[in-house]
N, C-alpha and C positions, 0 to 999 in steps of 0.2 A: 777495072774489075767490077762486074756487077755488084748491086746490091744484095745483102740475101736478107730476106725477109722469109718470116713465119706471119701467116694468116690466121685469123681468130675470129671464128664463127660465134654467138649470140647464141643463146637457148633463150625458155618461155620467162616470161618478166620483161624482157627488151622494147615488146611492141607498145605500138601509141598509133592513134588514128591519126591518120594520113602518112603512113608510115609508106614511102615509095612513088608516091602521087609523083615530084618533082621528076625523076625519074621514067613514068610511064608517058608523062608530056614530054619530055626531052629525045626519049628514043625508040626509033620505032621496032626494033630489038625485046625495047621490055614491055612494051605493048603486044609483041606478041608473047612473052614469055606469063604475062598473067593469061590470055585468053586461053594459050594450053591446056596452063594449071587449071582456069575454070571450065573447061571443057572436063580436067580426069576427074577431080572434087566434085562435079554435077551442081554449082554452087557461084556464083561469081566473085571471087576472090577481090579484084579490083573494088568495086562499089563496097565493102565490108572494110578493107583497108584503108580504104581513104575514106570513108563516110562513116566508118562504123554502123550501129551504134558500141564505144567500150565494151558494155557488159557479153553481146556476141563476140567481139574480136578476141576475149577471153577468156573466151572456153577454147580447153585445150584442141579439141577437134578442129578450133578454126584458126586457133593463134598457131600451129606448128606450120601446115603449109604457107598461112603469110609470112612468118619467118623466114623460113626455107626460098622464097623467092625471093625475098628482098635482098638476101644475102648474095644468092647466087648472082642479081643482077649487078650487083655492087659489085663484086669480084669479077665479073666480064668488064666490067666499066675501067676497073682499075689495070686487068689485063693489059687489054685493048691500050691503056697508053704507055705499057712498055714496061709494067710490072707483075713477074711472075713468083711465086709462091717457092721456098726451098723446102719446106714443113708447114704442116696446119694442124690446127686442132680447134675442138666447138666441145661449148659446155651443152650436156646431155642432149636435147633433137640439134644442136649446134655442130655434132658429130656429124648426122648426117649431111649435112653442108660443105663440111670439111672433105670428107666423101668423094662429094660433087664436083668439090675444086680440086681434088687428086683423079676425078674420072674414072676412082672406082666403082663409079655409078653414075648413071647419065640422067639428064634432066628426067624427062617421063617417070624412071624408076624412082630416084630423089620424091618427086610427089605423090606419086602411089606409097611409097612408105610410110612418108610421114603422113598420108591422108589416117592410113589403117593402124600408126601406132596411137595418130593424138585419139582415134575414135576408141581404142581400146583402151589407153588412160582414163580416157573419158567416163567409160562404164563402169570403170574398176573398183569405184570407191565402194570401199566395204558397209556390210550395213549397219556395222556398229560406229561405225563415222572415222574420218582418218583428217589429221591434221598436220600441219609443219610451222616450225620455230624457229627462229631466226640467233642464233649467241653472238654476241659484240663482247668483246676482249673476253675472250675466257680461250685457254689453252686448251690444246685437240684431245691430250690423255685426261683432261677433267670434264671435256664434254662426253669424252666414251667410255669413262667411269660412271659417269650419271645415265647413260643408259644402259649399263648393264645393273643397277641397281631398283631403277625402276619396273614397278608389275608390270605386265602390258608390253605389246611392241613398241617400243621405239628406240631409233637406232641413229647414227649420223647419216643422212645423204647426201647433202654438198661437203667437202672441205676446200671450201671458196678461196682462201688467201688467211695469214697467219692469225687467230683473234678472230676470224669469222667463220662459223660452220652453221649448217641449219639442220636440224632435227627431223624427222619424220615418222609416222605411226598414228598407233592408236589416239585419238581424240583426248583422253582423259590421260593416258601415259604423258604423252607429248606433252601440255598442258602444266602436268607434275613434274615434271621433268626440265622445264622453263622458270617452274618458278624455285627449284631447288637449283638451278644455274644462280639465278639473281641472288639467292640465298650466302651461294660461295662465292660473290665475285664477282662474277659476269657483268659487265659493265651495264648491260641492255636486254632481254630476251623477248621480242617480240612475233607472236603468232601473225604466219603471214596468210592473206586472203588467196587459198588455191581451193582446185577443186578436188586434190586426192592427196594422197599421201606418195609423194612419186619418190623414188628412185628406195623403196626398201621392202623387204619382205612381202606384204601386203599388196603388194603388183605383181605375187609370181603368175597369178589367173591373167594377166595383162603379158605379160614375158612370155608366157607357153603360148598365147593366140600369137603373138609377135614371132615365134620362134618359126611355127608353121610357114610363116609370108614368107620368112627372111630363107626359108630352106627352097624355095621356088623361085627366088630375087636371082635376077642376075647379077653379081658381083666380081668387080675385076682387081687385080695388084693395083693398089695406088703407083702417083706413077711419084710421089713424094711419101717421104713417113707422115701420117696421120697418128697422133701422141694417144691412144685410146684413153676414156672415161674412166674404165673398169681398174686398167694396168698402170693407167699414164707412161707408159713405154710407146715407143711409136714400133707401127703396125705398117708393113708392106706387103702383104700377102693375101689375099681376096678371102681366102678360105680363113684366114682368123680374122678376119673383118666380119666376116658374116656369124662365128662364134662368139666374139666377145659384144658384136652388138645382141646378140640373143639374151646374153646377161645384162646389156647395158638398164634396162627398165628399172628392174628390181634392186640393180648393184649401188654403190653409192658414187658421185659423180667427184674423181682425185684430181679436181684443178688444181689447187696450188702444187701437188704433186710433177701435175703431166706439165705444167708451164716451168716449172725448175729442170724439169728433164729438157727439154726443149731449149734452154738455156745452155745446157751445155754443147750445143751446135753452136753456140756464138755467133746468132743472128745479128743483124746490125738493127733493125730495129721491129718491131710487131705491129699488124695494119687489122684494126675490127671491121670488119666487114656485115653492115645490117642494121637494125636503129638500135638504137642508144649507145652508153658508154659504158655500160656495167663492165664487162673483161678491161676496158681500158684502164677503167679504175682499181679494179685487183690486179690486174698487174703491176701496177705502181709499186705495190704494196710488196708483190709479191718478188719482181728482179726490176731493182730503182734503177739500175743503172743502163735498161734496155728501152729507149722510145719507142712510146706506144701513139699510134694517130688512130682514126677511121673513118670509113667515110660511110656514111648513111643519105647523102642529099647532093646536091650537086657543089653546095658550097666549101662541104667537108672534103667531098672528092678533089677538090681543086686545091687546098690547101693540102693533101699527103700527097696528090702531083711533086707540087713540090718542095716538099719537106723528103718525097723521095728522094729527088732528082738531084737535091747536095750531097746524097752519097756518094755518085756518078762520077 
């Protein structure tokens, strides 16, 4: 009986320069799949990912589509030796990857999206300034007690895994809001280095330019459930993929949620697909009892070869 594995896309934080290099020299596949990308971007993708410099690779506008390929190519790589996907899901532009690898969206449209979503994040930040906070052990009902008590926007937008949520909003809300966490408890609150306040309120001017693309995008039925952001319910229908990604911007990103859900398919084990280990390590956290591998490089690919292939 085959394996069934659920795939797990990367969002923004993941990257690091030289992030796919081993990759672009190993196959001539993903050589051509960066010249594509830097052909729709108007921009050369490859030279930025592998050379950087960091502080460009970091801006949203340039860190979404290098995500978005390095992912996709990893997931062809891993295809290709005999492992296919039963579910997937990607934390916030990591959606749109998941997407890719369900073929509700094909390469070309995959980077045109995310070319026009990172440049609209990009813009978004408001002029009174927007910031985001990181909570370490504090519970999800006293993180979203503390912001509804604060003046100001701010709201949860990740709920990453149990004891970790990250905050979002107003500059000076978020801020008070961080340190009346450490006040109750919270083990840690630490304001993290972005360039907007993404996934709350304060990106609907970002969500409505996005809504526009996504209404002219071609969009197809996954051909696997895809766990959405917004619902963390999986999603097989083109037309609520193109709905719930319209709210995804603005909405708050329910991984611990949509990975429990997904859990109840009783995958046999979960494969990240893109750099780093960030989902691998919430998911630990999140279902201990489901192995998580990923392959980001060639070494990594070779080691969930086979750590697949003793499911077999």
């Amino acid at each position: 009986m085959a394996v069934k594995i659920a795939f797990l896309f990367p969002g923004q934080g993941s990257q690091y320069v030289g992030m796919g290099k081993e990759f672009y020299d190993a196959y001539p596949f993903a050589r051509e799949a960066y010249e594509q990308a830097s052909d729709i971007l108007g921009w050369d993708l490859a030279r930025l990912s592998f050379e950087g410099p960091k502080s460009e690779l970091t801006l949203t506008c340039h860190t979404q589509p290098a995500i978005l390929v390095h992912s996709h190519i990893a997931c062809t790589l891993l295809r290709e030796s005999g492992f296919r996907p039963s579910l997937a899901l990607g934390h916030s532009l990591g959606e749109y990857s998941a997407l890719l690898a369900a073929g509700a969206i094909d390469f070309r449209a995959g980077v045109e999206l995310v070319k026009k979503r990172g440049r609209f994040m990009h813009e978004a930040v408001p002029e009174r300034g927007g910031a985001m906070a990181a909570l370490l052990g504090m519970e999800r009902e006293a993180a979203e007690a503390i912001c509804g008590e604060v003046e100001g926007v701010v709201e949860v937008a990740n709920y990453n895994a149990p004891g970790q949520y990250v905050l979002s909003g107003d500059k000076d809300a978020v801020e008070t809001a961080a340190r009346l966490a450490t006040d109750r408890g919270a083990r840690k609150a630490v304001m993290l280095p972005v360039g907007a306040p993404f996934h709350c309120s304060l990106l609907s001017e970002a969500a409505a330019r996005m809504s526009e693309v996504l209404d002219e995008a071609e969009i197809g039925d996954p051909s696997i459930p895809v766990y959405a952001n917004v619902t963390a319910r999986p999603v097989r229908e083109g037309k609520q993929v193109r709905e719930l990604l319209k709210r995804q911007i603005r909405s708050a990103v329910r991984w611990e949620d949509a990975v429990r859900a997904a859990g109840e398919e009783k995958p046999d084990v979960m494969v990240e697909l893109g750099p780093g280990k960030v989902l691998s390590g919430l998911n630990r956290r999140i279902l201990k009892d489901i192995p998580v591998h990923n392959v980001e490089d060639a070494q990594s690919l070779e080691k969930a070869v086979s750590a697949l292939g003793e499911f077999n």
